[in-house]
C-alpha positions, -999 to +999 in steps of 0.1 A: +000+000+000+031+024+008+044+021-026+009+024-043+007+056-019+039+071-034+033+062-070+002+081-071+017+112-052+042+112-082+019+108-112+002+137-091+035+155-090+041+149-130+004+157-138+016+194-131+048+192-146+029+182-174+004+213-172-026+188-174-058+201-170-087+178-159-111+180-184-138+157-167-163+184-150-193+188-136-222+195-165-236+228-165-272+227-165-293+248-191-286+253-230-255+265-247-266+293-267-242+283-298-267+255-301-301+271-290-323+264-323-356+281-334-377+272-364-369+301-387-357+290-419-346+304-451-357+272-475-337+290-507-305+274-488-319+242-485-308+209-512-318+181-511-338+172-485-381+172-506-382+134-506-376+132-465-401+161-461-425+152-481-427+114-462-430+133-436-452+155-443-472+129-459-477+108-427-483+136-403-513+152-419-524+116-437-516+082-417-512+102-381-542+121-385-562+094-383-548+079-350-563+085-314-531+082-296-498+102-298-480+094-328-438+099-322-419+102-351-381+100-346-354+122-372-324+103-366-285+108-377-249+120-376-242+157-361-244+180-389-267+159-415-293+182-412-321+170-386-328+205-376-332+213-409-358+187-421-381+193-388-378+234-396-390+230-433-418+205-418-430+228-394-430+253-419-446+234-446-481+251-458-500+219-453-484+213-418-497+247-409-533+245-423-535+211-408-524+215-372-544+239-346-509+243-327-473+239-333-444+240-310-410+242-311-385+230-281-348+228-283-342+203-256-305+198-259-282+170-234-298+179-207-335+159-203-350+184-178-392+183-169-394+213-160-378+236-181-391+214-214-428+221-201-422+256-195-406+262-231-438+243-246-459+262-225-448+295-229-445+285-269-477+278-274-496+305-249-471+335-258-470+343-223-440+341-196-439+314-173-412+325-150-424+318-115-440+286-119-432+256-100-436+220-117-468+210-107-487+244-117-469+242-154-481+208-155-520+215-148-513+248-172-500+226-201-530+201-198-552+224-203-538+244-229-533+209-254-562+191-240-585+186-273-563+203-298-544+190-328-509+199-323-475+194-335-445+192-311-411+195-323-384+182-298-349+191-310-318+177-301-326+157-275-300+130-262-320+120-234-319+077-229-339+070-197-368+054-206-387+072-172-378+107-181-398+104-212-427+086-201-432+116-175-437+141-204-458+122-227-480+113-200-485+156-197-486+153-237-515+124-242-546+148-237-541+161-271-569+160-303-568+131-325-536+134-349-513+151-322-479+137-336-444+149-317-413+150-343-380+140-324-347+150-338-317+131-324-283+114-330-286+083-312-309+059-320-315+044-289-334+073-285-353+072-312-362+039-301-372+042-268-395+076-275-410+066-313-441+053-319-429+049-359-398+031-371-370+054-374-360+081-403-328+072-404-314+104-426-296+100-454-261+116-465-267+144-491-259+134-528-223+151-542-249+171-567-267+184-535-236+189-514-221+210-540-251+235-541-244+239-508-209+246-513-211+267-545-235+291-525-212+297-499-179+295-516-186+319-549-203+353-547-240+353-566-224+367-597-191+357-597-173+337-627-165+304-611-126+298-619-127+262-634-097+247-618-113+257-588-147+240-596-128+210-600-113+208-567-139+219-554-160+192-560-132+168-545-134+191-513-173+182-514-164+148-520-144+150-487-178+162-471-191+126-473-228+138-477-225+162-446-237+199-456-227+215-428-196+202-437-202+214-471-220+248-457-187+252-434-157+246-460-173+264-485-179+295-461-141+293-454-130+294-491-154+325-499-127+346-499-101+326-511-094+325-553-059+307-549-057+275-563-030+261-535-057+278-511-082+252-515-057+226-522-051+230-483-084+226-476-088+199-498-056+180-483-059+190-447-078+175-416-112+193-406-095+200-370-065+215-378-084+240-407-082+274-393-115+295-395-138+263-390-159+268-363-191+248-367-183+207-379-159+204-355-178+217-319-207+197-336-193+165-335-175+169-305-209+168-292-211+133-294-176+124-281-183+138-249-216+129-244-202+091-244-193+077-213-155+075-202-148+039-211-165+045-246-144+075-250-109+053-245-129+030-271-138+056-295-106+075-297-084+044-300-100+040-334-080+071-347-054+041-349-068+031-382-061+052-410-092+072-426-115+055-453-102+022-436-128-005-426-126-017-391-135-055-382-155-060-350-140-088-340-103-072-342-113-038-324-128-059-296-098-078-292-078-046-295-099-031-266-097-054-247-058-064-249-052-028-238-078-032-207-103-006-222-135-028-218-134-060-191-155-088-183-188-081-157-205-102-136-230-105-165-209-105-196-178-114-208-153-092-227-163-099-258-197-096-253-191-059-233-168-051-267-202-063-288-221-038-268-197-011-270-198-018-309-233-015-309-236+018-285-211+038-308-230+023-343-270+035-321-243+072-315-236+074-355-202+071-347-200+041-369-216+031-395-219-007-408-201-013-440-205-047-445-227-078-430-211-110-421-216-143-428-244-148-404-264-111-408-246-096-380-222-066-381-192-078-391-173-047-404-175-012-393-165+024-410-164+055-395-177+090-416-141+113-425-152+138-401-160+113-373-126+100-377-110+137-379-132+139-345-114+109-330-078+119-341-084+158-326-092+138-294-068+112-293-041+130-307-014+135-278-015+090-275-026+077-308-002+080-342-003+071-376+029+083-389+058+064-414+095+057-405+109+089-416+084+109-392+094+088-359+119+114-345+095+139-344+071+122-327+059+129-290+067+112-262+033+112-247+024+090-275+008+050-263-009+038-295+013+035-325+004+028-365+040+027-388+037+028-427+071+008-442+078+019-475+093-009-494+120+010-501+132+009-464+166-003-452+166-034-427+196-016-410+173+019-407+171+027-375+133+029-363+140+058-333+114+043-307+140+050-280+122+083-267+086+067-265+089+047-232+055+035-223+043+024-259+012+000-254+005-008-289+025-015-320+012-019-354+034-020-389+019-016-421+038-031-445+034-020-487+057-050-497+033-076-483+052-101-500+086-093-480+082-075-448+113-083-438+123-085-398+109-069-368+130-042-355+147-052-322+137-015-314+101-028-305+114-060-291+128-034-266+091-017-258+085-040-225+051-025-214+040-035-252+007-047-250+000-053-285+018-059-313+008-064-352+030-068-381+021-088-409+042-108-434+079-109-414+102-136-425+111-149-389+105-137-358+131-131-334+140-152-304+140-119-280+098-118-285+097-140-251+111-104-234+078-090-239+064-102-211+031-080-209+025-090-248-016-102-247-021-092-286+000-107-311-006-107-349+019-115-371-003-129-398+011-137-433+043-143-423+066-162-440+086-185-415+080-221-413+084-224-374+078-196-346+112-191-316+101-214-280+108-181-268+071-174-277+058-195-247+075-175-222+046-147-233+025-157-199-002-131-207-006-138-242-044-138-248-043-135-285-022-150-312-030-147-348-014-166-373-034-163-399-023-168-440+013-180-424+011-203-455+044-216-449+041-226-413+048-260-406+053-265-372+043-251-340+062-250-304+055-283-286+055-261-252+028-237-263+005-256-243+022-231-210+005-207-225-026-207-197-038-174-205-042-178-244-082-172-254-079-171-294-051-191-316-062-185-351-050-205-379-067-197-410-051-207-443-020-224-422-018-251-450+012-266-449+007-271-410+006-308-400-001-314-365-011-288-341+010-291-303+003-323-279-023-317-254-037-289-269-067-293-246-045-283-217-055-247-226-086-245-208-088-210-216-091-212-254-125-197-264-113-200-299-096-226-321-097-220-360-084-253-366-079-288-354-059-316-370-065-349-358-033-372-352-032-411-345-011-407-313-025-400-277-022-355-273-037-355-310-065-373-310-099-354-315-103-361-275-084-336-268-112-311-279-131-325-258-129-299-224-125-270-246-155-245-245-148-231-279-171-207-300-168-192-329-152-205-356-134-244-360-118-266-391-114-304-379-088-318-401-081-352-409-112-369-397-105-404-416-078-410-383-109-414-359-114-448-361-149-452-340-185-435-326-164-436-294-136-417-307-158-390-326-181-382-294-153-378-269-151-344-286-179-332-273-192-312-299-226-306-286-212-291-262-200-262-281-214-231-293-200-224-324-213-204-351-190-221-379-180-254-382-161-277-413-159-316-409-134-327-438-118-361-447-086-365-465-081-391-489-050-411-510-049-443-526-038-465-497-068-450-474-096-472-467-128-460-461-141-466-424-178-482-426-189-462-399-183-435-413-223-422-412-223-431-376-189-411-371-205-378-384-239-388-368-213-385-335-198-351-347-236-337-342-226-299-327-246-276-308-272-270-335-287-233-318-260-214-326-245-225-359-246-202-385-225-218-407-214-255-417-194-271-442-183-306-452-151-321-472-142-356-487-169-373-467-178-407-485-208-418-472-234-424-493-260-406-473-254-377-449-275-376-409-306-363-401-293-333-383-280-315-414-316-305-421-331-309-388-347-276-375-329-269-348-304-254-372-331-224-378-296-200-377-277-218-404-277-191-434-244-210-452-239-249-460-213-262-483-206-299-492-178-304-514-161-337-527-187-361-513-188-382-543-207-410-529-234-391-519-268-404-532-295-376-521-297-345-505-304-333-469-341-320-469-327-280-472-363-270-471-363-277-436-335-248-433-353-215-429-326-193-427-304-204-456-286-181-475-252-196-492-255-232-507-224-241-522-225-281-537-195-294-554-181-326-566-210-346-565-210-372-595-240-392-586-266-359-585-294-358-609-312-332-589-310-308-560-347-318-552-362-348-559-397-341-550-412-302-546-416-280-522-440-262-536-451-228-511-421-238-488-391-239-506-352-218-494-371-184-492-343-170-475-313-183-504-297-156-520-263-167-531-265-207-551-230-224-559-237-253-585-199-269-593-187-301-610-220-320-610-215-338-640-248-354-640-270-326-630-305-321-653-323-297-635-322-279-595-356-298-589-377-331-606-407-308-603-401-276-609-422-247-590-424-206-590-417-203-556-385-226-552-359-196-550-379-166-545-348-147-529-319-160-552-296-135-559-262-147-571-258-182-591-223-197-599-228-225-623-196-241-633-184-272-652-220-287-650-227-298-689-260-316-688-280-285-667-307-282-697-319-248-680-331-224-652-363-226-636-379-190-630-356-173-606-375-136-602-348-120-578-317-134-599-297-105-607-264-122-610-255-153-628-220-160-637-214-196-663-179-210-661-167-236-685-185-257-711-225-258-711-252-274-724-263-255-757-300-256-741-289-234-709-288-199-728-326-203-742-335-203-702-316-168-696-340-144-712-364-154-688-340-139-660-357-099-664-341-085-637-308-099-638-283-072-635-247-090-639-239-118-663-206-132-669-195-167-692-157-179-691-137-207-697-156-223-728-128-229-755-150-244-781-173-213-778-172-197-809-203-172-811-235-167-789-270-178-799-294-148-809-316-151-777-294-150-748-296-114-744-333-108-754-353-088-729-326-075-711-324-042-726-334-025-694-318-049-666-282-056-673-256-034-662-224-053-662-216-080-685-184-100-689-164-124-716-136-142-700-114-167-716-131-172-747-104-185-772-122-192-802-147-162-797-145-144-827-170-115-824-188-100-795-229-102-797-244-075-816-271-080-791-252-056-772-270-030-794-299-035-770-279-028-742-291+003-731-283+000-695-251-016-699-222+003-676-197-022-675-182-041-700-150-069-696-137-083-719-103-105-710-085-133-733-105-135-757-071-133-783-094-136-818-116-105-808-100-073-823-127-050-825-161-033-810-182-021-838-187+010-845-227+000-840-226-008-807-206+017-794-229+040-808-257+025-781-240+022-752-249+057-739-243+044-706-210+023-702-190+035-676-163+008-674-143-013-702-117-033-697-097-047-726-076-075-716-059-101-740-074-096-772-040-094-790-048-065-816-076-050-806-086-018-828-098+014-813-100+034-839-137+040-848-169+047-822-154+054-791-159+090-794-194+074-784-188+065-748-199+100-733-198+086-700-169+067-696-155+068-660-125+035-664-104+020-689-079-007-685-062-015-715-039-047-711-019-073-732-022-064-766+003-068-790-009-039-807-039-013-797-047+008-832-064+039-827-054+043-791-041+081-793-073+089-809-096+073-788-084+087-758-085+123-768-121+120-768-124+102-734-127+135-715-151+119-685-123+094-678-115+089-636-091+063-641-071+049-668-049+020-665-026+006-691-008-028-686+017-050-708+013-028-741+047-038-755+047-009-784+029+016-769+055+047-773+035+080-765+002+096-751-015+113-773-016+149-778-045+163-758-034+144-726-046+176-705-078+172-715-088+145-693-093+171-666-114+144-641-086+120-640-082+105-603-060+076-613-031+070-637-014+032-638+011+021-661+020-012-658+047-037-683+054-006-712+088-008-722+089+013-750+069+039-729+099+066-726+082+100-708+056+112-695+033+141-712+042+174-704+007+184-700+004+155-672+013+185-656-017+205-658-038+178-643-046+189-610-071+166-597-044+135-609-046+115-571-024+083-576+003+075-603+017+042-605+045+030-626+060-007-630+081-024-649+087+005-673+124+010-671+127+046-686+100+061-676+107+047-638+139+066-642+125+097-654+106+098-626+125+094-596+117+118-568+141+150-571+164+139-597+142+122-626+140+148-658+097+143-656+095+147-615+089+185-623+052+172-639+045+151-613+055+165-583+018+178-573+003+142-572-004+132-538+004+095-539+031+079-563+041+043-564+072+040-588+078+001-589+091-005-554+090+032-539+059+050-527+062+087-521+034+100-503+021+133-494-009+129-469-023+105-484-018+081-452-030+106-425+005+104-416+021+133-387+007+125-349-018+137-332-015+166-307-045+176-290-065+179-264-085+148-242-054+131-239-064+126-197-082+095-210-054+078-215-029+088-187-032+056-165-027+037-196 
């Protein structure tokens, strides 16, 4: 206790060297006058916004008028999207007016309180002061004043999420007319929920169009010429605004006055915190940071860690979170299921935003808005840094979180100057050679208090990781070693350790079973990985176990899973080595509750297949509840258990069965409600998917069908019906020769054919009237379409594809009826030379070709035709006639790749024309000798990447290369195995403010 005494007296004693200030205070009551809000508007600076009004609008004087009790509709979304702004234009919408005998307007604000909120409807809707009222009288006074009447209540701003102080003012606001509706305006959803009576209006982000309206008003004067370089970047500053407009309302108020060109490149290239002169975005979204509770804050601001745009996976930031003691288990939950919660809180605060679903319909990926992630760098900027090698001596000391960018240029015998940062918690490299990461500086090795570390694709790793004794993260993922150092048992408070895509890993520590604290050993892709360690079940800890490989010696068998409690996700390997029913159930696996699960069997000549085999994966039965997902390989039963379609498995949305060519029948997968992946390969002996119909009850929920190598498959069902697929979305059909067609599929909007088909398939496509994608490949004795596969499709597909077509001569001139078509590829297809001038002419509305293979392919005629071209990739052809002239008409074009042109020499004349370029990649041209002068001139150009272009590589060395001059300006440049950046990255550290959070860290 003494020495815990005299440790905190001398963080005490450094908190005032340090000049810290506490920033955690007592709340102010009342409302900040910055954010008082009335409903004046001026609606000539509104865009964008008459679809959400007039929904609105439309239920409030239609649907709601109609209702007896209190109708709540909730306005929900990020800080600065305009909520405010919506509810003013409702409440001042002529019908809204006519229609409602009173209307009120409240800004409520953070802080929930009964009486003042009464008072400020009260006084709103008598015009009279309230001043000297207690509670009780306001109360009787409101009753009375709503009691009968029609009236619309606008709450704004309100971040109140106790159930109970809500229910106490809408029991005041229930005595209103029929049709009374209140309109909430809020960020967090939870709110929404808790006082809405209508599903939430989630609001959307403005369009670019829309945002730029905003931005034009504010940024040029009502009569003023607009300067078109600054138009152009411009509209990549609004672009930056991400469908914010007060973003857009802000930055263009800051460039009003500003006719520079490098002016607004600044703004363009700078971070909204550090932008001097913005005072709105910034105190807006701060808002929501400190309205979060402390431990979300840490949470929150440790996402500043991943670079901007980046996604962020759920599972990783939980682990992350909780490896640096952030979030901990409860008496209730565990860690991970605290870290879900957090998730969830800061996704309900619009702090993230899902980007992807898994597997399983959950959350699986997460994305914060640009301005959300400036908010969590201006916050976490004295502890959290993204910064490269080169930047390290300048960083602070303070700093705890670290994120390094290698260049691949960098020198193993660089030194990495991490000497200064003493109390470094996390350490994550990120590497542009993934191929060759090289080694892990011994200057981390020598970070002791590291918590975490993450490095992906190092050759070895050194024996000296055992030193790191507080280590409970580590990722080094993609490596390329074939065995890991002993040392890496002595890490005693490992909890995590990733090994993920090591492909070449062969062998793993026999001692790694002292590893008592371990929770997650991932193994994904470890192929060349033979045997995990003996006695693996000795780490009773281990939630999570990607994969298991069964061995004939006692420590290997699948026993050893058996007092695991694993979840999650699990790979059993080798299953032909269990022997009996008694062997297969002492692994438990009802007992666990996974979510994904593969059973696989590997064969060779000398096996011999087991006759129990049913009964063994009978035995294998798992906890059925949970599992989203299950899969199973080389299994050579003829028929597979009851429990693969039994309904217990109402979760599972994926099945896959692959290589079980015994197999007679199918599992009943009508019994499987939730089904969404089917993947069924290698199955010789399949006539049909469905013997008998299911007519009315067939998958409803399958959207993505994976049909390959069923040599024998006819049809998907005996019978066929209308409502067999209802949902289908995606079908892969590959290497299947006798399918004689499609049944109707009405959702089908993608359908990709690989490899040789029966000649009857196509006549079953046209049927397909909303299919949106359709790709064939691999078919060498293909030589030309039939008239009919593209009929009717004139308004539905948008993206079509030819792929390694050898003997295809001549693209369809069905494309003609294209007319939605914006994507077209075609790739080795070496006898097409040519799109005619015909159908160029039609497709008004391609915005992506891709040219790859066709050995002499000729550009010269129609492409002047493609008024909407955004992408070109123009690859492996011999020779490409007509190129210069094509391109000079291309003048839409964003990006423009050219790869393995072996006599390209030049660009054409009229380079500088493509004034919307974004991206420029030159890939495999040899004779390609310089750059355009007028490259120069491009100002928007983002990205240039050269390789394997010898001259030109040389021309353009940073500094010294004759064309560096006209290239200097682009913000990211990858010259074959050098990247020279310039903000691209985020890179510099963060020094701000809020950095109290993480003092005791």
């Amino acid at each position: 206790m003494r020495r815990i005494r005299e440790r905190l007296d001398q963080i005490a004693f450094e908190k005032s060297g340090f000049h810290l200030t506490e920033m955690v205070r007592e709340r102010r009551g009342g409302v900040l006058e910055w954010r008082q809000t009335t409903s004046i508007i001026n609606q000539t600076l509104v865009h964008g916004r008459d679809e959400d009004k007039d929904k609105i609008v439309d239920f409030l004087i239609g649907d709601a008028a109609k209702l007896e009790n209190l109708s709540v509709y909730p306005i929900v979304g990020l800080g600065g999207l305009g909520k405010t702004v919506l509810a003013k234009l409702i409440f001042n919408h002529e019908s809204i007016v006519n229609h409602f005998e009173l209307r009120i307007w409240v800004y409520v604000s953070e802080e929930f309180n009964l009486k003042r909120i009464v008072k400020s409807i009260l006084e709103t809707a008598t015009k009279k002061s309230c001043k000297d009222l207690d509670l009780e009288t306001l109360q009787i006074k409101l009753q009375k004043v709503l009691r009968t009447k029609r009236y619309l209540l606008i709450l704004d701003d309100v971040w109140n999420d106790k159930q109970e102080k809500w229910y106490d003012l809408k029991s005041l606001l229930v005595c209103g007319g029929k049709g009374s509706s209140v309109l909430v305006t809020t960020r967090l959803a939870k709110v929404g929920q808790i006082m809405g009576t209508m599903p939430l209006h989630d609001l959307s982000r403005l369009s670019d169009k829309d945002c730029w309206k905003l931005f034009k008003q504010r940024a040029f004067g009502p009569n003023e010429v607009e300067q078109e370089e600054l138009v152009v970047i411009g509209k990549e500053i609004v672009n930056k605004c991400g469908g914010v407009p007060l973003a857009a309302i802000a930055l263009g108020s800051l460039l009003r006055f500003k006719r520079e060109e490098k002016e607004w490149l600044y703004v363009k290239k700078s971070k909204l915190w550090s932008l001097q002169g913005e005072n709105s975005v910034m105190p807006a979204l701060r808002l929501s940071y400190f309205n979060l509770p402390i431990k979300l804050r840490q949470c929150f601001s440790f996402c500043a860690l991943f670079p901007k745009g980046e996604t962020i996976s759920k599972k990783m930031i939980i682990e992350l979170w909780i490896c640096n003691g952030f979030i901990s288990s409860n008496q209730m939950l565990e860690a991970e299921d605290v870290g879900h919660e957090v998730c969830n809180e800061l996704y309900w605060r619009s702090l993230f935003q899902h980007t992807e679903t898994g597997e399983f319909g959950q959350s699986a990926v997460f994305k914060m808005h640009d301005f959300v992630h400036d908010l969590a760098e201006s916050v976490a900027r004295e502890v959290c840094c993204i910064t490269d090698y080169n930047d390290l001596p300048t960083m602070s000391e303070s700093i705890r979180h670290l994120l390094v960018y290698k260049p691949k240029s960098f020198e193993e015998t660089d030194s990495l100057h991490l000497h200064h940062v003493n109390s470094l918690k996390t350490y994550m490299e990120w590497n542009f050679d993934v191929f060759d990461a090289g080694q892990l500086s011994p200057q981390v090795l020598e970070c002791y208090s590291l918590r975490v570390l993450l490095m992906n694709g190092l050759n070895n790793l050194s024996t000296s990781i055992g030193r790191l004794k507080y280590l409970r993260y580590l990722d080094i993922s993609g490596g390329h070693f074939d065995t890991l150092p002993k040392s890496i048992c002595k890490l005693c408070n490992l909890e995590v350790l990733n090994l993920d895509h090591c492909y070449f890993l062969q062998k793993l520590p026999d001692s790694l079973t002292r590893l008592k604290a371990l929770r997650q050993l991932s193994l994904i892709d470890c192929d060349s990985l033979t045997s995990l360690p003996p006695h693996i079940g000795k780490l009773t800890s281990l939630k999570t176990l990607s994969k298991y490989i069964v061995g004939n010696e006692k420590g290997f068998k699948l026993e050893e899973l058996g007092q695991l409690n694993l979840k999650g996700e699990l790979h059993i390997k080798n299953l032909e080595r269990v022997k009996s029913v008694t062997d297969a159930k002492k692994a438990n696996m009802s007992r666990k509750k996974l979510n994904q699960l593969w059973l696989s069997w590997e064969r060779n000549e000398a096996s011999q297949l087991e006759e129990n085999i049913e009964q063994i994966l009978e035995a294998l039965q798992p906890y059925t509840q949970q599992l989203h997902s299950f899969g199973v390989g080389g299994y050579t039963g003829a028929r597979f258990p009851q429990w693969i379609s039994s309904p217990s498995l109402k979760d599972l949305s994926s099945l896959e069965l692959v290589d079980c060519k015994n197999c007679l029948n199918f599992p009943e997968l009508q019994r499987l409600p939730s089904l969404k992946y089917l993947r069924i390969s290698n199955m010789i002996h399949i006539t049909y998917l469905f013997e008998v119909s299911y007519d009315g009850e067939g998958l409803m929920a399958l959207k993505s069908l994976f049909l390959e190598k069923l040599p024998s498959l006819i049809k998907l069902s005996r019978e066929e019906t209308k409502n067999m697929f209802p949902s289908l979305k995606a079908l892969e059909i590959t290497e299947c020769p006798n399918l004689l067609g499609l049944p109707w599929l009405p959702s089908l909007s993608g359908l990709y054919i690989n490899g040789k088909y029966n000649q009857e398939l196509p006549s079953s496509i046209h049927k397909l009237g909303n299919l949106e994608s359709l790709h064939f490949s691999n078919n060498e004795d293909l030589i030309y379409f039939s008239e009919g596969v593209l009929q009717n499709m004139a308004s539905s597909v948008k993206t079509l594809g030819f792929h390694h077509h050898s003997e295809l001569k001549i693209v369809p001139a069905q494309l003609i009826h294209l007319h939605a078509l914006e994507e077209l590829y075609i790739d080795n297809c070496r006898n097409i030379n040519s799109l005619s001038n015909e159908v160029l002419q039609e497709l008004h509305s391609l915005k992506v070709l891709d040219i790859l293979g066709c050995h002499k392919f000729n550009m010269s005629l129609g492409f002047q035709y493609l008024t909407c071209l955004k992408t070109l990739a123009i690859g492996s052809c011999s020779e490409v006639e007509g190129f210069h002239k094509a391109l000079q008409h291309m003048t839409t074009l964003r990006s423009l790749t050219l790869s393995d042109l072996p006599n390209l020499e030049s660009f054409p004349e009229g380079f500088e024309n493509l004034t919307l370029l974004r991206e420029l990649m030159i890939y495999m041209c040899p004779k390609l000798a310089s750059l355009p002068t007028n490259i120069q001139h491009l100002s928007g150009l983002e990205k240039l990447s050269i390789y394997s272009c010898p001259e030109l590589e040389k021309r353009c060395q940073k500094e010294i290369g004759k064309d560096w001059p006209k290239i200097a300006h682009v913000e990211y440049i990858d010259i074959q195995n050098e990247e020279v950046m310039y903000g691209g990255h985020g890179g510099g550290y963060f020094d701000g403010d809020a950095g109290f959070l993480w003092s005791s860290l």
